[in-house]
C-alpha positions in Angstrom: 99.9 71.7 96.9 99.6 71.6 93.0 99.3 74.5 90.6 95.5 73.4 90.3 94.4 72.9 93.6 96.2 76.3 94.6 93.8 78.2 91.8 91.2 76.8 93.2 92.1 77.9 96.9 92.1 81.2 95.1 88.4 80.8 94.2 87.3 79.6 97.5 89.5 82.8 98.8 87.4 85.4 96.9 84.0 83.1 97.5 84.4 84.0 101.0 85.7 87.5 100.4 82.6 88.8 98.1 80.4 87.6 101.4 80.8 91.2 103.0 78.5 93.0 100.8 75.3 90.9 101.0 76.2 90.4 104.8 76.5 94.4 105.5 72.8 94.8 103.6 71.1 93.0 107.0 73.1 95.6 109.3 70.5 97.7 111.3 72.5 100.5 113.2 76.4 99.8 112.3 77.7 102.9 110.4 80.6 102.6 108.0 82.9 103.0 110.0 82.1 101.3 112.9 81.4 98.0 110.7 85.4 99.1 109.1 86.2 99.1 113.0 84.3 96.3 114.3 84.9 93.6 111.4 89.1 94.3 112.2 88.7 94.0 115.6 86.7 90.4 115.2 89.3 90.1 112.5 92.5 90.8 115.0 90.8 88.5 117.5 90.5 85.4 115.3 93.6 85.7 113.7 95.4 86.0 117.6 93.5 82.8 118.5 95.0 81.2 115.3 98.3 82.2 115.9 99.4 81.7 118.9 97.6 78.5 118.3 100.2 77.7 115.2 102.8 79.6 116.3 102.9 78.5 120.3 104.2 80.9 122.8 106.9 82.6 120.9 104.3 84.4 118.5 104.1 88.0 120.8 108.4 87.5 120.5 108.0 87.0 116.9 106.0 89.8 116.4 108.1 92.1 117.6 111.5 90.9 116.5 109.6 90.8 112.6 111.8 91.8 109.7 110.9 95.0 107.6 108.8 93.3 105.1 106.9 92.1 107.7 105.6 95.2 108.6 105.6 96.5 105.3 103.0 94.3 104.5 101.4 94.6 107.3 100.8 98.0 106.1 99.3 97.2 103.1 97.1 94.9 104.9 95.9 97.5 106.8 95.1 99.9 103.4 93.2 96.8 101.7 91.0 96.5 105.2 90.3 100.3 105.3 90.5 102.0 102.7 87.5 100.3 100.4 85.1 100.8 103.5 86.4 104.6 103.0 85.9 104.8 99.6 82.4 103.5 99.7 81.5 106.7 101.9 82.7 108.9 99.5 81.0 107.6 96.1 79.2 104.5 94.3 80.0 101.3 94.7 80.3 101.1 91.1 82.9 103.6 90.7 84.9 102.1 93.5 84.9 98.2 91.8 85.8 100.0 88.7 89.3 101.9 90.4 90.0 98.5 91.9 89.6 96.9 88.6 93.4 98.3 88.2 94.3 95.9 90.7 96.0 92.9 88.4 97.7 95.3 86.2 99.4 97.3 88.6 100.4 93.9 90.2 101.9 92.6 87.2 103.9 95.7 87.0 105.1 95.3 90.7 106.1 91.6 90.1 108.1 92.8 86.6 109.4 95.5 88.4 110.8 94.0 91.7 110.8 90.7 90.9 112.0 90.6 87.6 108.9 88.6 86.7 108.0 87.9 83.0 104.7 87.2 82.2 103.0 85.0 79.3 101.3 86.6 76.8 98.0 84.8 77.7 98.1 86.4 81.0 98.2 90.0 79.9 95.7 89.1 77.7 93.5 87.5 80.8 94.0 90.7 82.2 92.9 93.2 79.9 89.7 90.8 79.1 88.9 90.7 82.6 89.4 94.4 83.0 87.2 95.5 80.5 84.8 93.3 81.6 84.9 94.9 85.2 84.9 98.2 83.7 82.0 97.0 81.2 80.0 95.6 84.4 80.0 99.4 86.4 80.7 101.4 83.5 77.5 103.2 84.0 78.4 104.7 87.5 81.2 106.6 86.5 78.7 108.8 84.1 77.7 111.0 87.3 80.8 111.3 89.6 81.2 114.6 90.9 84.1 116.2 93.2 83.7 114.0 96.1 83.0 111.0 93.8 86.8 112.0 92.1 88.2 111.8 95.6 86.5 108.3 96.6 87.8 106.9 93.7 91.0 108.3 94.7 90.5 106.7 98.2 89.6 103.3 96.3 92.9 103.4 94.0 94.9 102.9 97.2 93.4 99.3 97.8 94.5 98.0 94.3 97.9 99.9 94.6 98.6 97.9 98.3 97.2 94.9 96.4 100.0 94.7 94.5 102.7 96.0 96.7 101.6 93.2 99.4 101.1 90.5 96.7 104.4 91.3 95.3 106.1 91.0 98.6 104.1 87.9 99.9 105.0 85.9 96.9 109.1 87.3 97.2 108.5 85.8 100.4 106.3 82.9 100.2 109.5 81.1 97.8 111.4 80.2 101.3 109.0 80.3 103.7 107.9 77.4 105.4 104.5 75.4 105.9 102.3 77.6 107.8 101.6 74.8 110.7 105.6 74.3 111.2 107.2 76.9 113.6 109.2 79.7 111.5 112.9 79.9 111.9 114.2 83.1 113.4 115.8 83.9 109.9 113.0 83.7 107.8 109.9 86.5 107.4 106.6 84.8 109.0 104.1 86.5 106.5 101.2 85.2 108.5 101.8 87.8 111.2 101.6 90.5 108.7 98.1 90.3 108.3 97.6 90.2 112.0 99.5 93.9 112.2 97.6 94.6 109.2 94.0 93.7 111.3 95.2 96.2 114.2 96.2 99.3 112.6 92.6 99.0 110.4 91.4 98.6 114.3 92.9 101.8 114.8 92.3 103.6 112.0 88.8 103.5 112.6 88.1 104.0 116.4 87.9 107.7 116.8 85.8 108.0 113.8 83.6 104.8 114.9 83.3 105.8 118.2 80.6 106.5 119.8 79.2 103.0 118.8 75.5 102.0 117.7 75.7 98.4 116.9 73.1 95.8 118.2 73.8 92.8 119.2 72.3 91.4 115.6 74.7 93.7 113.8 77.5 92.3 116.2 77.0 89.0 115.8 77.1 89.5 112.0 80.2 91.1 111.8 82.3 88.9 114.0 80.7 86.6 111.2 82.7 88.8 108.5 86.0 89.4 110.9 86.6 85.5 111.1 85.5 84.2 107.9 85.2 87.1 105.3 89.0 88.3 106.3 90.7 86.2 109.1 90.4 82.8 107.4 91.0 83.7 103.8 93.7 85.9 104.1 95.2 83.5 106.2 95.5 81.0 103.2 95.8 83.4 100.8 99.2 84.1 102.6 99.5 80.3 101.8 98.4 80.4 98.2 101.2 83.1 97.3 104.4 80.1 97.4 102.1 78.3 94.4 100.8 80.7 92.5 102.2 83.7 91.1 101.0 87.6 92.3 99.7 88.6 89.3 97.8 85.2 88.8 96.3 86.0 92.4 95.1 89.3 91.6 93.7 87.8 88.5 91.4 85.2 90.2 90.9 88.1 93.2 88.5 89.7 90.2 86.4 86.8 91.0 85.3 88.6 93.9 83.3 91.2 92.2 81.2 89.0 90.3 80.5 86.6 93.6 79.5 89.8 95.1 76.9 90.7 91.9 75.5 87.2 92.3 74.9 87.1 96.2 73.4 90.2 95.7 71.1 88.7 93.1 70.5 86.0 94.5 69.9 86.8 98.6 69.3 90.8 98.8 66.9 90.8 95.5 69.4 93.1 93.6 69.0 91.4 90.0 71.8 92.4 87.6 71.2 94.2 84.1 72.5 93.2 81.0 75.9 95.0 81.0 76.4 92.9 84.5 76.2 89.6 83.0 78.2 90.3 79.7 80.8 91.8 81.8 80.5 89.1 84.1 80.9 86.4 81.3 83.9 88.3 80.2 85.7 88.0 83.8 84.8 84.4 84.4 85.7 83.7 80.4 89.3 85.3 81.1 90.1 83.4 84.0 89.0 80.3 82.9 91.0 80.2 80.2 93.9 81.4 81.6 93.9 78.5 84.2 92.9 76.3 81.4 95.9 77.1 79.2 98.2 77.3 82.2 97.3 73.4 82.9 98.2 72.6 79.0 101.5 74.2 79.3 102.0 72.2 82.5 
């Protein structure tokens, strides 16, 4: 897999990630956290099926024998499932895409950090654009946060920080790892099973708070839509994605996300964007365009 068809398997990553907002507008009775809860589950269900599907009857030895980072990211797989579903109970929506905005420059930090990891000048630059154009997009919502708006955001800035702490490590590990469909040998980290620890401690974290439950079966069905193919199957090749491209180029294109999200919205819950949504909209898609575009020159 070239550099080019890896960028796009980033785009088809965050196409099927901004699918859980427009999807969690036709819930009837699910509550936050029993949608958090009940998406993981579906989640840890897929991504077992998958597994021990790849990985053959060794995968439960695997998991338990799994080196530190392993679990480490597993950890921060676990954060990114929860803590945005948090978040949103706490404050706007706005204000918790704008604190994730944060998410690519803390990442390039991380990767110049620990991974000694210099970055072109045209990919700062992508970043700032994009970032202002994130911040541009939401800006508004910030105007009215209160105390418990303060702390949602603060709930929110743990998604971007275990962004780049997982992204750093995936991509550490993702240079000698093998193909995802070959078996791992015992030596070498199998990042794959980290997002299936990652899908049973979010599991975990919700239940007593989900519990009782009040889904339908409508609402069921819809959100073992969004465990299998809003998180299991894109984070699954996302996990493939990070031996190509580097973190802080994945957590640039992740942006995508938000304005995919904005346009569903428009487009399928009637939610029509203002003006500040498109101009920062154009800014994101603008940055990352040409970013990708110069990075094909170079190459």
């Amino acid at each position: 897999m070239g550099h080019g068809r890896a960028a796009f398997g980033m785009v088809a990553v965050t196409l099927l990630w901004s699918t859980a907002g427009v999807v969690s507008r036709s819930l009837q009775t699910a509550e936050s956290f029993e949608v958090t809860f009940f998406r993981s589950a579906f989640n840890l269900a897929a991504l077992a099926a998958a597994l021990a599907w790849m990985r053959g009857g060794a995968l439960w030895t695997k998991l338990l024998k799994s080196p530190r980072e392993v679990w480490f990211s597993g950890l921060c797989w676990s954060v990114m499932f929860t803590a945005f579903m948090v978040a949103l109970t706490m404050t706007r929506v706005a204000n918790v895409l704008v604190t994730m905005a944060t998410g690519p420059l803390l990442t390039a930090l991380c990767a110049r950090v620990f991974l000694r990891h210099r970055l072109p000048p045209r990919t700062w630059i992508a970043i700032a654009v994009a970032g202002a154009g994130i911040a541009w997009m939401f800006g508004a919502g910030l105007q009215s946060a209160d105390a418990r708006s303060i702390a949602g955001m603060a709930v929110a800035f743990a998604v971007p920080v275990s962004t780049a702490l997982n992204y750093t490590v995936l991509h550490h590990a993702g240079r000698r790892r093998p193909e995802p469909d070959v078996a791992t040998p015992a030596d070498e980290p199998d990042m794959l099973l980290a997002v299936l620890i990652g899908a049973a401690l979010s599991a975990l974290y919700a239940l007593p708070v989900a519990w009782p439950f009040h889904a339908n079966p409508h609402d069921l069905a819809l959100l073992a839509g969004l465990g299998v193919f809003q998180l299991a199957i894109p984070c699954l090749l996302l996990v493939r994605l990070t031996r190509e491209l580097a973190s802080p180029e994945i957590a640039l294109l992740g942006l995508l996300e938000v304005v995919f999200g904005v346009l569903w919205a428009w487009l399928f819950a009637g939610e029509e964007p203002g003006g500040a949504a498109l101009v920062g909209g154009a800014l994101v898609v603008g940055a990352l365009v040409g970013n990708e575009l110069l990075s094909l020159r170079r190459a």
